[in-house]
N, C-alpha and C positions, 0 to 999 in steps of 0.2 A: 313610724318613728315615735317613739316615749321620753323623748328628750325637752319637750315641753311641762312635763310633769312637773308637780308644785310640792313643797310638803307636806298638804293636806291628803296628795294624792299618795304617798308612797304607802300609807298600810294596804292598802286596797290590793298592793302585787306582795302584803305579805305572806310567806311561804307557811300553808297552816299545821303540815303535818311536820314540822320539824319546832323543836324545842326555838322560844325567841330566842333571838328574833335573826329571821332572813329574809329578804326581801329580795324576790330575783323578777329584773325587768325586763324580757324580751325584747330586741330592735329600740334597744338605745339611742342608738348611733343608727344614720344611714347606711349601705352597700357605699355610698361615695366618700361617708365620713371614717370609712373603716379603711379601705383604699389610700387615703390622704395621709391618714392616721401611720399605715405601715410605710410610706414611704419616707415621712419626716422619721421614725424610729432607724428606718435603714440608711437613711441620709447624716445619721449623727455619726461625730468621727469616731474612730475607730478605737480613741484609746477611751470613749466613753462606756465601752461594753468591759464586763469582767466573767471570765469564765470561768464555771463551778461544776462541779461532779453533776451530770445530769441535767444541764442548764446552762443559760447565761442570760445576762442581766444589766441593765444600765439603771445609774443612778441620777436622781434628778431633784434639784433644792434642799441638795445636802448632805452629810453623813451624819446617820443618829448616834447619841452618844450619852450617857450616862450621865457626863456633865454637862449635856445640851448639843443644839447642832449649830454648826456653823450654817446660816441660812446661803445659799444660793438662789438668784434671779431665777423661776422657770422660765423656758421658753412660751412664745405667745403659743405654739400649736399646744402645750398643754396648760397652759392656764385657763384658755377656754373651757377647758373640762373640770377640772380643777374646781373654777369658780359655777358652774352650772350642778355639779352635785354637791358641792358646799350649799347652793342653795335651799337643799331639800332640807337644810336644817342638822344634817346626819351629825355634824361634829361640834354640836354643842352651839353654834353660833358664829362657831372659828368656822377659817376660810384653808382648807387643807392644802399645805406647804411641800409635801413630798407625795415623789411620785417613783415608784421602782417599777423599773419594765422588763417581765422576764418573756424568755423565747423560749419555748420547749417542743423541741421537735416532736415527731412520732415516737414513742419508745421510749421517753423520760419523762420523768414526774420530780416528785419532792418529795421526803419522808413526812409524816403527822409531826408538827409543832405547833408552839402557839408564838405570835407576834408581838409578846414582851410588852413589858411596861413603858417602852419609851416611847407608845404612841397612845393618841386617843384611843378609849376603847373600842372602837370602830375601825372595819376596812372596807373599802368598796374596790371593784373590782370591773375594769368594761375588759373583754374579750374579744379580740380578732383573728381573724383568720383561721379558726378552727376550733372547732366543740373542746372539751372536756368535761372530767368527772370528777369533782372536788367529794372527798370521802371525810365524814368524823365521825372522832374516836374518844372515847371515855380513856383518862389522864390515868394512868396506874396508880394514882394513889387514891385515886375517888371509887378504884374499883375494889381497894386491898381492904379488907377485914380482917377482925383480929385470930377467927380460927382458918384461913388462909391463905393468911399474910406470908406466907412461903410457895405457895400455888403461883409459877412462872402464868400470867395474861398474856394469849396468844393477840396479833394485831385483831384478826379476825372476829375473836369473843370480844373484842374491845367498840368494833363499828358501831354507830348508832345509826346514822343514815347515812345516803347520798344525795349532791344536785346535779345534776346538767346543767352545766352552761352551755348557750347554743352563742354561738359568734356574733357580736354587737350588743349581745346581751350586755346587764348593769345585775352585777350583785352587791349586796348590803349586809354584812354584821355586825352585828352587833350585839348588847346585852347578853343572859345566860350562853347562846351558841358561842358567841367568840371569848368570853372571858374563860369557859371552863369546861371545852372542849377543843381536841387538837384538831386541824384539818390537815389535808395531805392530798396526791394524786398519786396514783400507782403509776410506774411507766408500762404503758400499755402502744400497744400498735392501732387496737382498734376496742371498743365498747361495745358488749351486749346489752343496752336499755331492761334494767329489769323493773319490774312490777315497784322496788322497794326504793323509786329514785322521787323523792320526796316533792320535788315541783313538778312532776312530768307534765300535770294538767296543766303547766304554763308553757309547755314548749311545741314546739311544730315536732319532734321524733313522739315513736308510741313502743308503746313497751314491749321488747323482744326485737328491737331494729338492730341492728348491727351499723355500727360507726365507724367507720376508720381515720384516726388521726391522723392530721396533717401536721405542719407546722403551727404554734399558736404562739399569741405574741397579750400576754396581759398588763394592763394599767392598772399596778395596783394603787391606788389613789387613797391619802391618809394627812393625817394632822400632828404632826410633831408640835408639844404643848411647849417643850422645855429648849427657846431657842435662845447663844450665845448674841450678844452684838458684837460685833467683829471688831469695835472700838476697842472695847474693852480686855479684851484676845491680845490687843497689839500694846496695852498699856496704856492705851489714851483716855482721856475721859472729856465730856462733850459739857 
């Protein structure tokens, strides 16, 4: 378990073959903390999940918003984590406020996008219950030039790398990879490990393994800068 780790420790698991910065941890979490972990997720009520094309998702400390978030209490099973990779420094000093938990079965993924301005520029990410293959992609406008700025960018020509997350894992982005590059998961049933999966040397699979997804349940864990006081919301002033 790497859940002891300090900030001094986190470059040490940075990912070297990928543009900065990625940091991916191996056994974050224990086999018990990951157990606990899905049960409080699947114990929350029912009207805290929202279902989306290829996914669903629960929200937690708030809805982000342009004009700021309305904060909400986390619960204690995710504050604990919350405030343990807050620690490594990741979000500037601040103590990350939101946390979105998505579930994605076998066979679903998410298209390439990027995570907007209304969060720190950093996202970390602990993974349970099943691997994935988070893929990025060069943004079609960083890839258009002026003699073939009509030339349709297939998604394919657009890849720059892959990672593996292996379940309990802890991933980190940040700087150039997350400000201006999209990530995404394909919906796949199962993963062939290739050679071009840029952390492989951090992970227990090896290259050419064949994976088969299961159900996977991620923490995306983040720092909302721009938060309302709900005094203020209501007209009152303090």
């Amino acid at each position: 378990m790497q859940s002891g780790i300090t900030a001094p420790d986190l470059e040490t698991f940075l990912v070297n073959k990928a543009p900065r910065a990625a940091y991916y941890i191996p056994n974050y979490i224990t086999v018990a903390e990951e157990e606990y972990l899905l049960r409080q997720v699947y114990n929350a009520p029912k009207p805290k999940w929202t279902q989306l094309s290829g996914r669903k998702l629960q929200n937690w400390g708030g809805l982000p918003h342009p004009r700021g978030m309305v904060p909400e209490r986390l619960p204690s099973w995710l504050t604990t984590y919350t405030n343990k990779i807050s620690s490594l420094g990741v979000f500037g000093g601040n103590c990350a406020n939101h946390v979105l938990v998505n579930e994605y079965k076998s066979g679903e993924g998410i298209m390439p996008h990027e995570d907007g301005p209304l969060y720190y520029p950093t996202v970390t990410t602990i993974s349970l219950g099943s691997h994935t293959v988070l893929d990025f992609y060069l943004p079609l406008s960083r890839e258009t030039s002026q003699e073939d700025d009509q030339v349709p960018k297939t998604e394919e020509q657009r890849h720059v790398l892959s990672l593996l997350l292996e379940p309990r894992s802890l991933l980190v982005l940040r700087e150039d990879l997350y400000v201006n590059y999209l990530h995404g998961i394909h919906p796949l049933t199962q993963d062939t490990i290739s050679h071009g999966v840029a952390n492989l040397e951090q992970c227990t699979a090896h290259a050419e393994d064949s994976l088969p997804r299961r159900t996977r349940v991620s923490l995306t864990i983040r720092f909302v800068p721009k938060v309302l006081k709900t005094a203020l919301l209501l007209g009152k002033s303090k």
